[in-house]
N, C-alpha and C positions, 0 to 999 in steps of 0.2 A: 636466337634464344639461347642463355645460357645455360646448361642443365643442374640441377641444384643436387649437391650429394649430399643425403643425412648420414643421420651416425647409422643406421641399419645399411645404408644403400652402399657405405665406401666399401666393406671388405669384398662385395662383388663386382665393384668397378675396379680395383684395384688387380682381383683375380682376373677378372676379363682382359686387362689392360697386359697384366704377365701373362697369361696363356698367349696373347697374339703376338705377344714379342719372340714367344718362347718360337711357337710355330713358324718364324720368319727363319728361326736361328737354327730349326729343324729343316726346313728347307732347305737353306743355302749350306747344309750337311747331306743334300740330297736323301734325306728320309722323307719317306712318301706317308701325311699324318693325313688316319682313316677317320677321325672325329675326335673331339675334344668336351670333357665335360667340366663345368666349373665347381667343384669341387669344393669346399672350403674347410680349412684353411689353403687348402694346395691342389690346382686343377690336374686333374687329369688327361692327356694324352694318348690317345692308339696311332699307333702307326705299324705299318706292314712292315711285317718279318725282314730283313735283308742281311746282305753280308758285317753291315757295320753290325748291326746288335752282335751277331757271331764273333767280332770282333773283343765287342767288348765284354763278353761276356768270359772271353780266353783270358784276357787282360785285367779282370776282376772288378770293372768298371761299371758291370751291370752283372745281376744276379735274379736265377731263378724263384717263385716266390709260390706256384703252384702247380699241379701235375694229379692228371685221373684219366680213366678211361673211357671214353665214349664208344656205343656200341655203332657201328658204323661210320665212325671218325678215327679210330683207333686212338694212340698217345696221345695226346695234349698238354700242351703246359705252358707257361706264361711268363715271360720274363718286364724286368723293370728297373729303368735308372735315374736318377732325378737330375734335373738341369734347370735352372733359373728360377728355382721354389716350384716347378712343377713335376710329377709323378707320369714320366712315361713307358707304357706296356705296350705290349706286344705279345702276339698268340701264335706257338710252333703247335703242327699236327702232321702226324705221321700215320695216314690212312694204311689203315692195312686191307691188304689186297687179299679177296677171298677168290679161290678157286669156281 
């Protein structure tokens, strides 16, 4: 069976179709992706904190975009860089340790 796309159906097959390229490309960068949402026009991606985002974020390749305080979480904040039309974040927290 072939699947039929209308004009409502493409722009989320189209996103479907970039997020899972994106995710493959995210991979084979060794980013560990926590879930994906199709977003439109541009899906979004989570993936876990690591040393590369650190990277790029020295390297100015990925930037901060939020930041608050949770009580019992301590700092929080969010960072995000875009890569193949899609919108990838990632979430630091810096528990603070009560006495």
């Amino acid at each position: 069976m072939t699947p039929h796309v209308t004009r409502q159906t493409e722009p989320f097959v189209a996103a479907c179709a970039r997020a899972a390229e994106t995710v493959v490309m995210l991979g084979n960068s060794h980013f560990h992706v926590l879930d994906v949402c199709i977003d439109l026009p541009r899906p979004t991606i989570r993936v876990r904190e690591c040393e590369a985002v650190r990277r790029m974020i020295e390297r100015g390749d990925a930037v901060y975009y939020a930041r608050s305080h949770e009580p019992g979480w301590g700092v929080m904040r969010g960072g995000q860089f875009q890569l193949n039309g899609c919108r990838i974040i990632w979430t630091e927290s810096q528990r603070q340790v009560r006495p």
